[in-house]
Structure formats: structure tokens, C-alpha cells
C-alpha positions in Angstrom: 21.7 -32.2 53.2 18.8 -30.4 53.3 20.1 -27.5 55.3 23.5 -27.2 52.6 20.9 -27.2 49.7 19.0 -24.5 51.2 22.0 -22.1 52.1 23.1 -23.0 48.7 19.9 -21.9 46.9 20.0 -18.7 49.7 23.6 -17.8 48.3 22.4 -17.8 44.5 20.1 -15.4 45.5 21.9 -13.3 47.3 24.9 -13.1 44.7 23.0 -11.3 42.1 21.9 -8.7 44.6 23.6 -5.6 46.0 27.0 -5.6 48.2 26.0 -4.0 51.7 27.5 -4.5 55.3 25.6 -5.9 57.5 25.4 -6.8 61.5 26.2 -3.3 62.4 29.1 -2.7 59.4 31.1 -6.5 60.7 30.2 -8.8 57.6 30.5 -7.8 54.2 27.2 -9.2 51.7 29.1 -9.4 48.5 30.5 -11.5 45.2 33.5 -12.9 47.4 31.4 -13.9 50.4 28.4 -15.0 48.1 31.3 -17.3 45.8 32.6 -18.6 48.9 29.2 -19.2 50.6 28.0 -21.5 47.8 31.3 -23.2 46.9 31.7 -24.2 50.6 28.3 -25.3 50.9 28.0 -27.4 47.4 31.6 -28.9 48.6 30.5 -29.6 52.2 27.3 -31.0 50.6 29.8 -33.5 48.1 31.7 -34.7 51.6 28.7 -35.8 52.9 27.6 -37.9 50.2 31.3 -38.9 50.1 30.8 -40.5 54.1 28.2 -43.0 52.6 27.5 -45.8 55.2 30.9 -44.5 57.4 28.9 -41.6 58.7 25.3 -43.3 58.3 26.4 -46.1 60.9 28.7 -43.8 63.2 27.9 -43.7 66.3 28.7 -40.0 66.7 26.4 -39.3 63.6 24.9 -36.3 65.0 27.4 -34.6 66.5 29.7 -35.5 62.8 27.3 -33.4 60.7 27.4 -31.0 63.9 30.9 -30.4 63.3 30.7 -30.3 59.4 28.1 -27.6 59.1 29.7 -25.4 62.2 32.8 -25.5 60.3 31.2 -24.5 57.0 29.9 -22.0 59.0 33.1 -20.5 60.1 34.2 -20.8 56.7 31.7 -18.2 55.5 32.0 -16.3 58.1 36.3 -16.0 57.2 35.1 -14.8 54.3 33.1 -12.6 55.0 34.5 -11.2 58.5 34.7 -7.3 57.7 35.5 -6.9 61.5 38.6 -8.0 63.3 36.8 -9.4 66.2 34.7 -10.9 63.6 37.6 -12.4 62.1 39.3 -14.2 64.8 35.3 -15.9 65.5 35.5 -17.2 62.2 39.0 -18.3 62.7 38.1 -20.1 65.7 34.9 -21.5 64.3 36.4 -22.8 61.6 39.2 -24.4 63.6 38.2 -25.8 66.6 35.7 -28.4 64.9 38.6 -29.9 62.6 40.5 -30.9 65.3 37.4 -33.4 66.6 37.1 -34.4 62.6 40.7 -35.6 62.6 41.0 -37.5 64.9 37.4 -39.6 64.6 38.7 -42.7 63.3 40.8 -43.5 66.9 43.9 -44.4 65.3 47.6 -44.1 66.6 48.1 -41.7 62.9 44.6 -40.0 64.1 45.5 -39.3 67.3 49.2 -37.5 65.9 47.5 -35.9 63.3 44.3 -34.3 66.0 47.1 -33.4 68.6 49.3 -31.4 65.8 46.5 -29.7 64.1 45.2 -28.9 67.8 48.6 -27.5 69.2 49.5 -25.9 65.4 45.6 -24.2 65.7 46.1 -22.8 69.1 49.4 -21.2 68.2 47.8 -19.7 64.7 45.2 -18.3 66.4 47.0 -16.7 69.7 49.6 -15.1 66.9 46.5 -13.5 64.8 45.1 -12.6 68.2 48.2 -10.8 69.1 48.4 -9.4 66.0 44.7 -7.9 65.6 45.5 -6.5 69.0 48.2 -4.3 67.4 46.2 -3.2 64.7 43.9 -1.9 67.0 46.1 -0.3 69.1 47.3 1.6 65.7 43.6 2.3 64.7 41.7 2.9 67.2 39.3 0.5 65.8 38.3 -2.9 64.8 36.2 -1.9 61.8 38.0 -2.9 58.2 36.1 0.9 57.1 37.3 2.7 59.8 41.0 0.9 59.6 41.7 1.5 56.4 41.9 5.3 56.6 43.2 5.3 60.3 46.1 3.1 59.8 47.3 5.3 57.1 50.4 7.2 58.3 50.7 4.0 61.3 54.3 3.6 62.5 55.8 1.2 60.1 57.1 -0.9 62.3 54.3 -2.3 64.6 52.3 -1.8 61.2 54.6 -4.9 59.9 54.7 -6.8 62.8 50.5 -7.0 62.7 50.6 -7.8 59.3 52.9 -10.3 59.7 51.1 -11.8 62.6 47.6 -11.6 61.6 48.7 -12.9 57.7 50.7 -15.8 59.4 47.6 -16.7 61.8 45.8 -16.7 58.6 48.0 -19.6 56.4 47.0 -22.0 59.0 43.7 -22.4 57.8 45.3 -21.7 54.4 47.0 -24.7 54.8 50.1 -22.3 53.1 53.6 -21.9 54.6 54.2 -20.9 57.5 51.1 -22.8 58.6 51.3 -26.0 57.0 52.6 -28.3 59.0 49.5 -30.2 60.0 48.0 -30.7 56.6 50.1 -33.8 55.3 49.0 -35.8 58.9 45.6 -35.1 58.5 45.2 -35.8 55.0 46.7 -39.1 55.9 45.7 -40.0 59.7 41.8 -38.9 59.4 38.8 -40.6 57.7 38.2 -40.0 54.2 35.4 -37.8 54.3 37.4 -35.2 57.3 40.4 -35.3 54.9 38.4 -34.1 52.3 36.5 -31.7 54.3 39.4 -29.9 55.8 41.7 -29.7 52.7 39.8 -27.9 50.9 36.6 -26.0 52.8 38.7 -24.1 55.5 41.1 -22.5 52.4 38.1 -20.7 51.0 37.4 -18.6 53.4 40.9 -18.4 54.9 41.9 -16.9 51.5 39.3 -14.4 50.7 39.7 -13.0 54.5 43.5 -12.2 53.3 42.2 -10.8 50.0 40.0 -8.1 52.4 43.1 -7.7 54.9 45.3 -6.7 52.2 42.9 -4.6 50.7 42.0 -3.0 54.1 46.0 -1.9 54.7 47.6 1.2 53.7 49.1 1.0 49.8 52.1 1.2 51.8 52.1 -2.0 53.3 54.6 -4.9 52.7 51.9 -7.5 52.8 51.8 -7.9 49.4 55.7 -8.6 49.3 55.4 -11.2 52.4 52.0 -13.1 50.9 54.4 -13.2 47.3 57.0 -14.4 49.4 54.8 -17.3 50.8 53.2 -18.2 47.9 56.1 -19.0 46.4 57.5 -21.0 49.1 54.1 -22.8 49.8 54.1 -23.9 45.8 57.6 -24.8 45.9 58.0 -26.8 49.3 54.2 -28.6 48.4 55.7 -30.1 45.3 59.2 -30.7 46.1 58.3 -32.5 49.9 55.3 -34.7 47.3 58.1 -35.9 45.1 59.1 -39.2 47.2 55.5 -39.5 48.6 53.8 -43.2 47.8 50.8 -42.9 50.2 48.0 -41.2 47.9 46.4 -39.1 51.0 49.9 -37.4 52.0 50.8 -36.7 48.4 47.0 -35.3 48.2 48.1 -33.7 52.0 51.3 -31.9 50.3 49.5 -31.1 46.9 47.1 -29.0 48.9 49.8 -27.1 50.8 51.3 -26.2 46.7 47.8 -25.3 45.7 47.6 -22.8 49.0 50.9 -21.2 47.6 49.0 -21.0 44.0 45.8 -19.6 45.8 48.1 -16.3 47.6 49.2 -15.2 44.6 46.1 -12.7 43.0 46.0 -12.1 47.1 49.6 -10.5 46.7 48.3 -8.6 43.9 45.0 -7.5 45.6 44.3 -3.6 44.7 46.9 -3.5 41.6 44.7 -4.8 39.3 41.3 -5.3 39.0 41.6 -9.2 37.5 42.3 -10.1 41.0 38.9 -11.1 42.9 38.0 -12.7 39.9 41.2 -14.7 39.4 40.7 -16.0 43.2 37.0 -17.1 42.8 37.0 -19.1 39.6 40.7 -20.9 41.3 39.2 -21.2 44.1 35.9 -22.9 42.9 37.7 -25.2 40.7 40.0 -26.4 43.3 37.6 -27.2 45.8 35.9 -29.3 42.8 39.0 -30.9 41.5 40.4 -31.8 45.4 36.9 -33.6 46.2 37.1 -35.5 43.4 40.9 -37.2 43.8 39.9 -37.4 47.5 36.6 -39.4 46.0 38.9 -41.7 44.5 40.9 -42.6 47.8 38.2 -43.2 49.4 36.2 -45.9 47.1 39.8 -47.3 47.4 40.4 -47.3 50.9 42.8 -50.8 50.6 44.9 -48.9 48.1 47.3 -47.0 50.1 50.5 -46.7 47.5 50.7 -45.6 44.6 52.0 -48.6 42.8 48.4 -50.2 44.7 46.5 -48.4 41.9 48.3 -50.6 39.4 45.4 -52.3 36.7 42.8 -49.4 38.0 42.2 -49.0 34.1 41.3 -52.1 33.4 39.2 -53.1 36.7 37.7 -49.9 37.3 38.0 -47.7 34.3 35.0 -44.9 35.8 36.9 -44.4 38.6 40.5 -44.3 36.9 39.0 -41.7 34.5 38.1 -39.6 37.5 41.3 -39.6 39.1 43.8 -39.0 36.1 40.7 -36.1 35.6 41.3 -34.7 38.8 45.2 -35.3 38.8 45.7 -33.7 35.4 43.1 -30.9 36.9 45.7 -30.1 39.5 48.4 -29.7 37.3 46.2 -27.3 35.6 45.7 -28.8 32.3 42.9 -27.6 29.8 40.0 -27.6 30.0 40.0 -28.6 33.6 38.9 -25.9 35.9 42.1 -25.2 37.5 43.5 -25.1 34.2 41.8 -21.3 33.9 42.1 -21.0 37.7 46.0 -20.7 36.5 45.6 -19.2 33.9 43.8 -16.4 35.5 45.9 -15.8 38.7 49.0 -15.8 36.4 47.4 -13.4 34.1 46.2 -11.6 37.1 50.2 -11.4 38.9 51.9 -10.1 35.3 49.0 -7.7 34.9 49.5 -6.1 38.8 53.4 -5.8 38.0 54.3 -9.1 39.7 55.9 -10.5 36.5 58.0 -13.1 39.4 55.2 -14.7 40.6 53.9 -15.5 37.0 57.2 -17.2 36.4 56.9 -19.1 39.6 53.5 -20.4 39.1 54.6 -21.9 35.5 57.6 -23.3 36.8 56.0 -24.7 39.5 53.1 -26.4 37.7 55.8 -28.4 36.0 57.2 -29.6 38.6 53.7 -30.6 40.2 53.6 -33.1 37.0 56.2 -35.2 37.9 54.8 -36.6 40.8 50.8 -36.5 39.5 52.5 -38.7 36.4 53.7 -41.5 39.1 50.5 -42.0 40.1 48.6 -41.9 37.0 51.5 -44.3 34.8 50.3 -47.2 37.5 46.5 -47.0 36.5 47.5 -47.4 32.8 49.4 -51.5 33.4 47.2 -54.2 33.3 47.9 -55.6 37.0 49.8 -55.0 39.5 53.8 -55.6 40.3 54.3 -58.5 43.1 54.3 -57.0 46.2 51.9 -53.9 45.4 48.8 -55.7 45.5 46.0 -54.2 47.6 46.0 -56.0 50.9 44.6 -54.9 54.9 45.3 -51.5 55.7 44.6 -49.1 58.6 41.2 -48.1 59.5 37.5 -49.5 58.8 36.8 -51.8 55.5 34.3 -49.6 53.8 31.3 -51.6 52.8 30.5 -52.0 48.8 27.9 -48.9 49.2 30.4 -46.4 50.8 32.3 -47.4 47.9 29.9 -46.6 45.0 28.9 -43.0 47.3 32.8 -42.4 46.5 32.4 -43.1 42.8 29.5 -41.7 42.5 31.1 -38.2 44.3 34.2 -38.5 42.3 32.1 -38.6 39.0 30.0 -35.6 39.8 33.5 -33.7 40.9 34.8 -34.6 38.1 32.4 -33.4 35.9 31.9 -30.3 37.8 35.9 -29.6 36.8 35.2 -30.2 33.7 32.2 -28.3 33.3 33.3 -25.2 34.9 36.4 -25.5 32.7 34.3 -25.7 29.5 31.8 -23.0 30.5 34.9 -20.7 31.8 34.2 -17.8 29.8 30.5 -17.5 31.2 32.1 -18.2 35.1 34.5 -15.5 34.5 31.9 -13.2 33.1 29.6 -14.0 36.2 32.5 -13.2 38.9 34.1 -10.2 37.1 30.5 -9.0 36.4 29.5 -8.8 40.4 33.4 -8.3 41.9 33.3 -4.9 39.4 29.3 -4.3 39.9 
């Protein structure tokens, strides 16, 4: 804790100070990395409140917060890889200690969902190895400074196929289409806290790396077209595959793969208009917030593992209730939530870069993402629960009364935070336009 507060109060600092390269011209000092730095620290700092007494009386205690910091680590340095040996570090960092996270509660789901992230991570990362070694056959170079004059004029076709490798490597920590398909086992197989963790630290620096890749290729490049085209297919399949979901962590699981989709799309407009960075650090800051806080919820609920379970939360426990229909309604993107602007702003952001398709598909597919938030808030509204949906014994470790008030307590202050960040948009936007245009 004391170590994420520090880094935090480090990456304050160094926001309001001037973007330079450093470590010999491979990482990038700057409002992206700096956003990214502190919003994945602050968020790593809520999902280690969030473990309570499950990480406090773990036996593996010390090599847990081990894992959590080394993949924060990776995280920032995704984001702020300005390198392409640099960037497949930071891919690997940020990967290999997820698959240890996943699979620490030693159960038969665990187990599925640590082998499939594993074997899913190793062929990611051997495609964006393969493709980073085409780009620098092209280019001569690994440098993002030197590549993006050298690869102007490239042969089109091996240009594509690098892109296409190197961006698909990428969704896997994106959690985005074509790399998706661990995220729903996770979410639901691993402990509370690692579900948190991974859904939503890894995307922030996964993201902002594509943001600098597609800035760093020619203006000729298709990689806009293919990150539109899996945007659009990571929004749509999230929310259509949540639909029939009743287990709240794999609806949470496929929610996360539709806000990946929502995330790509100022990435697709990267370079045509200037609302772009901006648009990606205020979504991306209130969906790390807004994600904590409904994975908060699960976990001070741990017996609850339907949605019809959460029947009478209103009543019995009306704090946490108002968390979760926050953080729900957050996700659709209602105001004044933080994602609400997030929206708001990368749909602004699409139209204004001449992507007038991807505006339409991120309204039409925020109201599909309503339906199935609505069946899981109508349940907290009845006064008790239907026969036969009553909480009962469920997979996994009975979380003591202490672990259960650290998850109130974290989905309160997430909560809050979405709300707050929502409130005080203007002055968030003025900050993050203000350095990305400095």
C-alpha cells in the first residue's frame, strides 16, 4: 500500500511536467503514460483493500502482492513502451503474473480458467512477437521515432500483416476480440480480488500501447479500419453473449470484453482528430473506477452467485445495493456517471475524426448493454427473494464478516469516485486535453 501510494503521488508529479523519452529514447514520459501510471496504481491500490482478510490470511501473501505490483508494473510499462522490444517486456510482464492470479483459489473453474488464459497468453504474445519481427525487418529499427518515418513507403502487404499481428497480440491484454476468450472464465473461476485486478488494470496499458502503435504507422495504414472493425465486434459480441448470463462475475467477464470494444474506438481514430487521447483517458479512468466498484459488490456477496440471488439487496443492504445499481447504470453510461462522459467523449471523438459508423455503433450498443444491467438491478428492487434463489453454499472460501465490509467499503469509494469524476468532468477533461495538447 505504501509502495502504490507513493508511485501514485510520483505520477501526479510527473504529469504536470514536460513529455521527454527516456531510457535511451524506449519509454515515453507523458499525459498518456502519467494517466495510466496513476489510474493503475489508485485501482491496484482499491484491489488490495478489496482482498481484506482473503489476502491477509493467505498463505502465499507475499508472493500475491508480488504478482499484483509486477503486473501493475507491466501495465505502465504497455503504456508507456515507445520501443518494440520494450513492448513485448511489457506485454509479457503484464501477462505472465495473471496466469498465477487466476488460478489461486485451486478450484476445478480456477484451474480452466489459469490453463486458458495461460495457453490464450502464450499464443498472443508469440503472434505480436512475430509481428514486431516484421516491422523490423521493414524498418530497420525498433525505435517508435525512427519507425514512423522508415516504414513510410513499406510494402503494403507485410506492412498489414505486422499490423494485424502486433494489434491482435495486443487485444489479449485488451481483453477485445480476437483476444477475448479467456476473460469470461477468469472473471468467473478466480478470487474476487484477481478478477478484479485483471479486468480492468491490464486494459489500460494494453490500450494506450495501441493508441502509440497507430500513431507510430504510416497515414496509410489500415489499422485504423481493423481496430474499427474490432471494436465493433468486441461491443457487439460482449453484450449479445451477456444477454442469457445469471452468474454476476461472467456477465461482469463479458461486460468487460463490450467495454474493450468501446475503449478501441478513439484508438481507430488516433491522429484524425485531436479529441482522441483525451477521449481515451477520461474512458479509461472512469471504467477502471466503475468496474472495481460492481466487482466490490460480488465480492461482499460472495454466496450470491445469480442474479435472481441479489433479490431483497434493497431492503437488507441498501449501501451496497446503491453501489451496484451505481456502478451498473455507470456502465451503461448514464449521467453523471463517469463512463457516461467516457461515451460521450469517444463518440464525439469517432464523428469528429470522420468515423460517423462507429458513433452509431457505440449508441446502439449502449442500449443493448441495458437490457441485461436491468435484470440484475430489477432483483435488488423486490422485497425478498423467489423460492429457490435464495443465497445458499457456493464455490470457494466463506469470506469472513471483515472481508465483507473491505468490499463495501471498496465499492463505496468506487462508487463515489464514478460519481465524482462524472460531476467534476469538465475540469478532468480540461486536465487531460490540457497536457495530451501541451
Amino acid at each position: 500500500g505504501v509502495a502504490l501510494l507513493g508511485s501514485a503521488a510520483s505520477a501526479a508529479v510527473a504529469f504536470a511536467g514536460p513529455d521527454r523519452l527516456v531510457y535511451d529514447g524506449t519509454f515515453a514520459v507523458d499525459p498518456a503514460t502519467g494517466a495510466v501510471r496513476l489510474v493503475a496504481v489508485v485501482s491496484t491500490l482499491l484491489v488490495v483493500a478489496l482482498a481484506g482478510d482473503e489476502l491477509r490470511d493467505h498463505l502465499r501473501q507475499a508472493e500475491i502482492c508480488c504478482l499484483l505490483l509486477l503486473g501493475t508494473l507491466g501495465t505502465v510499462v504497455l503504456a508507456g513502451a515507445h520501443d518494440l522490444l520494450l513492448l513485448v517486456t511489457g506485454f509479457l510482464l503484464a501477462s505472465v503474473p495473471l496466469y498465477a492470479l487466476v488460478g489461486l483459489t485451486r478450484t476445478a473453474a480456477a484451474a480452466e480458467a489459469a490453463l486458458k488464459t495461460y495457453f490464450f497468453g502464450s499464443l498472443f504474445g508469440i503472434v505480436l512477437m512475430a509481428g514486431v519481427v516484421v516491422l523490423y525487418g521493414l524498418g530497420g529499427e525498433t525505435s517508435y521515432a525512427v519507425l514512423s518515418t522508415s516504414l513510410t513507403g513499406a510494402p503494403r502487404g507485410p506492412l498489414t500483416v505486422a499490423t494485424v499481428a502486433v494489434v491482435g497480440g495486443l487485444t489479449f491484454k485488451a481483453g477485445a476480440v480476437p483476444g477475448h476468450f479467456w476473460v469470461p472464465d477468469a472473471a468467473q473461476g478466480s478470487s474476487s480480488f484477481a478478477a478484479s485486478f485483471l479486468t480492468t488494470v491490464p486494459k489500460l496499458g494494453a490500450l494506450v500501447a495501441l493508441y502509440r502503435l497507430v500513431m507510430m504507422l504510416p497515414a496509410d495504414s489500415r489499422a485504423p479500419l481493423l481496430i474499427g472493425v474490432l471494436a465493433v465486434s468486441s461491443m457487439t459480441l460482449g453484450n449479445l453473449a451477456a444477454f442469457g448470463q445469471d452468474d454476476p462475475r461472467r456477465l461482469l467477464g463479458w461486460s468487460t470484453v463490450s467495454q474493450a470494444g468501446y475503449l478501441l474506438v478513439p484508438v481507430a481514430v488516433a491522429g484524425r482528430t485531436t479529441l482522441a487521447l483525451g477521449a481515451l483517458l477520461v474512458y479509461l479512468a472512469g471504467y477502471a473506477v466503475t468496474n472495481l466498484a460492481a466487482f466490490a459488490v460480488v465480492a461482499a456477496l460472495p454466496q450470491r452467485r445469480t442474479l435472481a440471488s441479489y433479490a431483497g439487496l434493497g431492503a437488507t443492504r441498501p449501501w451496497l445495493a446503491a453501489a451496484l445499481v451505481v456502478s451498473l447504470l455507470g456502465l451503461v453510461g448514464t449521467p453523471p456517471t463517469a463512463v457516461f462522459v467516457g461515451k460521450l467523449a469517444i463518440a464525439t471523438a469517432a464523428w469528429d475524426g470522420g468515423l460517423a459508423w462507429l458513433t452509431a455503433a457505440v449508441l446502439v450498443n449502449s442500449l443493448l448493454s441495458l437490457f441485461y444491467y436491468l435484470r440484475w438491478i430489477t432483483p435488488l428492487l423486490r422485497r425478498k427473494a423467489p423460492r429457490g434463489a435464495e443465497p445458499g453454499g457456493t464455490p470457494g472460501p466463506i469470506r469472513t464478516a471483515a472481508a465483507q465490509a473491505s468490499g463495501l467499503r471498496v465499492a463505496m469509494a468506487s462508487a463515489a469516485a464514478s460519481l465524482a469524476l462524472g460531476v467534476f468532468s469538465a475540469a478532468v477533461w480540461d486536465v487531460v486535453t490540457g497536457a495530451a495538447l501541451r
